[in-house]
N, C-alpha and C positions, 0 to 999 in steps of 0.2 A: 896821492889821494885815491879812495876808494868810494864808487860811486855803486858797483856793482849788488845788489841786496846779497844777506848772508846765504847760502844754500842752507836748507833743513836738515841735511841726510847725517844721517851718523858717524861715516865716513869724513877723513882728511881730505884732500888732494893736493897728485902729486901730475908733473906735467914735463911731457921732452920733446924736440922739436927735430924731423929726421930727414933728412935728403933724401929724396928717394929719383933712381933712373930707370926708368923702363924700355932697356934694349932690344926687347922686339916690338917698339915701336918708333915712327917716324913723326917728328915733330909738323902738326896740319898748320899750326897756330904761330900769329907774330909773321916778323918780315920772311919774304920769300925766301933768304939766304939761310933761315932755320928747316927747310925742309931733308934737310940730309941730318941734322939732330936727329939724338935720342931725345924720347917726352921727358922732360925734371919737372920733380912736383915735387916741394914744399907739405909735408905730414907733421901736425901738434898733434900728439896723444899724450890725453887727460884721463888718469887711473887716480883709484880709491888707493889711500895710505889709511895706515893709525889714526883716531884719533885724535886733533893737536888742540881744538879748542882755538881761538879769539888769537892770532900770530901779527908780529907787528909790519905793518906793507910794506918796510923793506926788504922782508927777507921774500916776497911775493912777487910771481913772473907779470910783466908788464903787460898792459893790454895791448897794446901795439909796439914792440922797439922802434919802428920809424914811422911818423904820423905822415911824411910828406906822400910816403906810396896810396894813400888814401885819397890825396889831389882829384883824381879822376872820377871818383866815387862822390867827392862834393863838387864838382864841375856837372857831372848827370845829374844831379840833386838843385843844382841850381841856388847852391850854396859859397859861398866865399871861398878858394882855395883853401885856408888857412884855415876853416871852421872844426877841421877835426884834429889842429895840431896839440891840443893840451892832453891829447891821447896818451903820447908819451911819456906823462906824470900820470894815468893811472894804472891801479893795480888790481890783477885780478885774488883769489885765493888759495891762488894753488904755487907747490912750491917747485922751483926747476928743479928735478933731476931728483927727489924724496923718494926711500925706498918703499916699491908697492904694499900692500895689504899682502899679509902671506895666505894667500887665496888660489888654488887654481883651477878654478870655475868660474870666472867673472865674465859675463858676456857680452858684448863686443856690441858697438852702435858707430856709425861710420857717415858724418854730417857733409852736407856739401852746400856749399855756399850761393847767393843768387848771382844775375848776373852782374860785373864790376865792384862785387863784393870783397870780401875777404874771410879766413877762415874762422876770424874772432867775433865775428859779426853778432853772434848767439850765442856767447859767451855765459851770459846769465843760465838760459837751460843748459849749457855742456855741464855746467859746475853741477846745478841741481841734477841731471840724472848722476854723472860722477861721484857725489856724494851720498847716494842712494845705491851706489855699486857698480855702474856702470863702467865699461873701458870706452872711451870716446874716443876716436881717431877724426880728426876736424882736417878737411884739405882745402890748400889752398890752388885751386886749379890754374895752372899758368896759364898767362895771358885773356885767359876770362876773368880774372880776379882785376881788384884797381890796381895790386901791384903787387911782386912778390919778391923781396929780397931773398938772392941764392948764399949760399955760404960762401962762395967765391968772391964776393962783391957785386956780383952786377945785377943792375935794376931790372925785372921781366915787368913791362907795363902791358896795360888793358889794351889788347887788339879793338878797334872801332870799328871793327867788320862785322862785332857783335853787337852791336847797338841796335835796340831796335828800329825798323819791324822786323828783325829777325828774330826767331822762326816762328812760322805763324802758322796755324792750320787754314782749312780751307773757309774755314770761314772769312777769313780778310785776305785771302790770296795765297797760294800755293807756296812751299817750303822749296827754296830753288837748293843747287846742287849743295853749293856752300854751307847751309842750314842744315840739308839732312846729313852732310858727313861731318860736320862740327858737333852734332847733335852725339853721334855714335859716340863720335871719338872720345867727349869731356864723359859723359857715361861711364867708358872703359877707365877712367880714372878711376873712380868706385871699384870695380875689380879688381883692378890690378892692386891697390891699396889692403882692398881683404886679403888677395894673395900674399903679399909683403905682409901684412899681421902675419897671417897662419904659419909662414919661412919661419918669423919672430920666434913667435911659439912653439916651433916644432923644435928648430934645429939648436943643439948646446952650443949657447953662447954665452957671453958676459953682457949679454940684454938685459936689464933687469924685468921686462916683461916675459923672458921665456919660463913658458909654464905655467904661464898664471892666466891664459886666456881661454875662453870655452870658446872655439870655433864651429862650437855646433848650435852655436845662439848668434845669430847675427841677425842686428836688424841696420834700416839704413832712415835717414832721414833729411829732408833740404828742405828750404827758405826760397820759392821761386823758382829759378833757372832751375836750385838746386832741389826742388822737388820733382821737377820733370826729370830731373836726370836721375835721380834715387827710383822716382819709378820707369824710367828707360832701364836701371843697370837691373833691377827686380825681374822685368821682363825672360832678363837671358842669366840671371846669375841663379842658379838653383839653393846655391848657401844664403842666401836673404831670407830669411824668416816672417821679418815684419815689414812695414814701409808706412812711413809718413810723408808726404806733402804737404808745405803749408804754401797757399795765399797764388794757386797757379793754374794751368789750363796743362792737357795730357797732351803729348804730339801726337801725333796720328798713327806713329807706331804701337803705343801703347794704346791706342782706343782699338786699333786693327787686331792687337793680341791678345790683348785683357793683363790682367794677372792676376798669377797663381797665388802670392801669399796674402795672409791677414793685412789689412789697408785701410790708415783713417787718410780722411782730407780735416786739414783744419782751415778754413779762410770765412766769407762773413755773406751778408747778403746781397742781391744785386741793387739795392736802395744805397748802400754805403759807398758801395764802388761808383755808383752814377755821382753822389755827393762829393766823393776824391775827385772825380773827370774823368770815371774810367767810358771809353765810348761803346756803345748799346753792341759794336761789333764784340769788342773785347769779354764784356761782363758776359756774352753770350756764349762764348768759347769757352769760358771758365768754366760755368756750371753745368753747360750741356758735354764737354769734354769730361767732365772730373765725375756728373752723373752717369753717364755711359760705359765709364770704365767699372762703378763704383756698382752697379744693375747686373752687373755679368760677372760678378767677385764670383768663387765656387764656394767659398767660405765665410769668413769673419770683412768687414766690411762696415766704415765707423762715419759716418760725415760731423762735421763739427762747425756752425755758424755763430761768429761772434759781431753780430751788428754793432756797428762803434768802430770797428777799428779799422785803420788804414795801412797800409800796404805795408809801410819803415813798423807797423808795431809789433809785425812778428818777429822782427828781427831785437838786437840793444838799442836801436835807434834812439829811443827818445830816451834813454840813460845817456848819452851820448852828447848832446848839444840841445838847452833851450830851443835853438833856431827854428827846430821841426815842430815845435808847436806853434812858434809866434809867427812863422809862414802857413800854416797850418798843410803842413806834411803830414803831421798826425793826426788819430785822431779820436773821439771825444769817447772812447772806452776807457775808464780810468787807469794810468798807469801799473800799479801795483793787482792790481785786479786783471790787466792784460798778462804781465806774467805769470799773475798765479795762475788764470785759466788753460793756457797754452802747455807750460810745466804742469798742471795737473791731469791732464787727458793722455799729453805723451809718452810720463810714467804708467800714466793706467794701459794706454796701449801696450809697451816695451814690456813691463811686470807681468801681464797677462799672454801673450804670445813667444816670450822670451825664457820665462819665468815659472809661467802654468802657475801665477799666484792671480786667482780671480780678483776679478774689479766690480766693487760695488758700481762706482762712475760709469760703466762700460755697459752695467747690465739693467738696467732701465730703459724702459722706450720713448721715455724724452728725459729730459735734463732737469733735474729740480732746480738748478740757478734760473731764474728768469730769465738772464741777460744772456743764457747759451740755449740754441737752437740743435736738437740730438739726434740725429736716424744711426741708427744699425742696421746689420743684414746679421742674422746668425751664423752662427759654425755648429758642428755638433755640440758642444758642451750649450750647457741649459747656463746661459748668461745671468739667470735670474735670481739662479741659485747663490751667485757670488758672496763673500761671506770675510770680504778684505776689511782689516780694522785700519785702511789710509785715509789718511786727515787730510783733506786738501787743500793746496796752499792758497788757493782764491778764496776760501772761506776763514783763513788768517789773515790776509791781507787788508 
């Protein structure tokens, strides 16, 4: 079954799934007998092919091959074990292992997951930027994920040492040892990940990605944990170009240093998150975190509120299971209009800062959708001048 909406882009897609070991590093995560491991991460990368038009879903990579590593993710959710197992029957649109677009300029976006997530979780926007051009490198971070099948067979499940309240700023009490070097560490996975791209691409291999990637365009982007950690790895990686965060609060390092590149926030008002449950401490952290960072950009600087929506919408969630509505997980921003908004800003960010293709969306000083709340901070270019003929998908929707 295919539940996922069609992507717009012109673009095919094609998807391979990579082992990746990072030898100069020691494994922080999982039982204490992994600390003499090397870190293994689990890398999906999602590139533009031909072309294919409407393909029949079996010849399509699954959206999960094992629904049970997801357990832990519907245990935090407060969901049924088994609520995410028909996972396994669907299909995304991309095809394993199809030979790339013969292109080699394509530029690079590098997503990370929230926390007890998994790498598929935003499956719907990886497709749409990938069918717009994008090369998407989606990680599954060991042991902060719900689960991560290794190619070896063995299960790596979700360490509970990350549950919250960790890591917290100072607003609800200081970030003990644990927090600020788990924090570093899942970050350097974003690193090391663009490093393995750029190897990819440099060195002649029988990759089918070598050569086809523009390492001088990288942007990064996460859901939660993983937008703290996309803007933790921005911080210290100077090859990040662009940075999104969706639906999160900055750790203290990133409010202590700022950052240097182009940076939207997308998450909603502090009215929606009190109506989710989120507590007057939390909501407070969000916006005065995500503000402070967002006041002290040098550049381009995007904030993005979509009242309506709860926390699972920025993710496939409610593609995913009924359940998240009829408990009301999610929430009351209309589904299809939640993806189009989110896929329509993040394009316009990545095409504009990536791309140097101006954004109509980007260069107004508020939002002409009613339902989207809009601030910028300028860069040099006159945003206003933008002069992009993109359709966006919330206004299909």
């Amino acid at each position: 079954m295919r539940v996922l909406p069609a992507p717009s882009g012109p673009f095919g897609i094609g998807t391979v799934t990579r082992h990746l070991v990072d030898e100069n590093r020691r494994e922080l995560l999982g039982p204490p007998a992994n600390g003499g491991a090397p870190r293994e991460l689990m890398l999906q990368v999602w590139y533009p092919t031909e072309p294919r038009g409407e393909l029949p879903e079996e010849t399509c990579t699954r959206y999960v091959d094992d629904p049970a590593l997801l357990t832990p993710l519907a245990r935090l959710m407060n969901l049924p074990e088994t609520a995410f197992a028909h996972l396994g029957f669907m299909r995304t649109h991309a095809v394993p292992d199809a030979p790339p677009l013969d292109a080699s300029a394509m530029p690079v976006l590098v997503f990370s997951h929230g926390r007890c997530g998994f790498r598929g979780h935003n499956t719907a926007l990886v497709e749409e930027l990938t069918s717009n051009g994008f090369v998407v490198a989606t990680i599954d971070h060991t042991y902060a994920a719900c689960g991560v099948q290794m190619p070896d067979g063995r299960r790596v499940m979700f360490d509970e040492r990350l549950l919250p309240p960790w890591p917290r700023g100072e607003t609800t009490g200081p970030i003990d040892d644990f927090g600020n070097e788990s924090v570093q560490f899942l970050a350097q996975d974003v690193t090391f990940v663009i490093d393995e791209l750029q190897r990819i691409n440099s060195e002649r291999t029988d990759d089918p990605l070598w050569a086809r990637l523009d390492m001088s365009k990288v942007g990064v982007f996460g859901v939660s944990m993983g937008g703290f950690l996309a803007a933790e790895a921005s911080v210290s990686d100077p090859r990040i170009q662009a940075t999104l965060a969706m639906d999160v609060y900055m750790t203290p390092r990133v409010v202590d240093k700022g950052v240097r590149q182009p940076m939207m926030w997308i998450t909603r008002d502090a009215g929606t998150m009190c109506l989710e449950g989120w507590s007057r401490a939390d909501i407070d952290l969000t916006h005065e975190t995500m503000r402070s960072v967002y006041e002290r950009l040098p550049g381009a600087g995007y904030i993005v509120r979509i009242p309506g929506m709860y926390h699972v919408d920025f993710s496939d969630g409610r593609l995913l299971s009924p359940l998240l509505e009829e408990r009301g997980i999610s929430g009351t921003f209309p589904l299809r209009r939640t993806l189009g908004v989110v896929a329509d800003y993040t394009l316009a960010l990545f095409n504009q800062h990536l791309r140097d293709t101006p954004s109509r969306l980007l260069g107004v000083l508020q939002s002409n959708d009613p339902d989207v709340l809009f601030e910028r901070r300028d860069d040099e270019s006159d945003l206003g001048l933008a002069t992009s003929d993109e359709q966006p998908l919330s206004a299909r929707a």
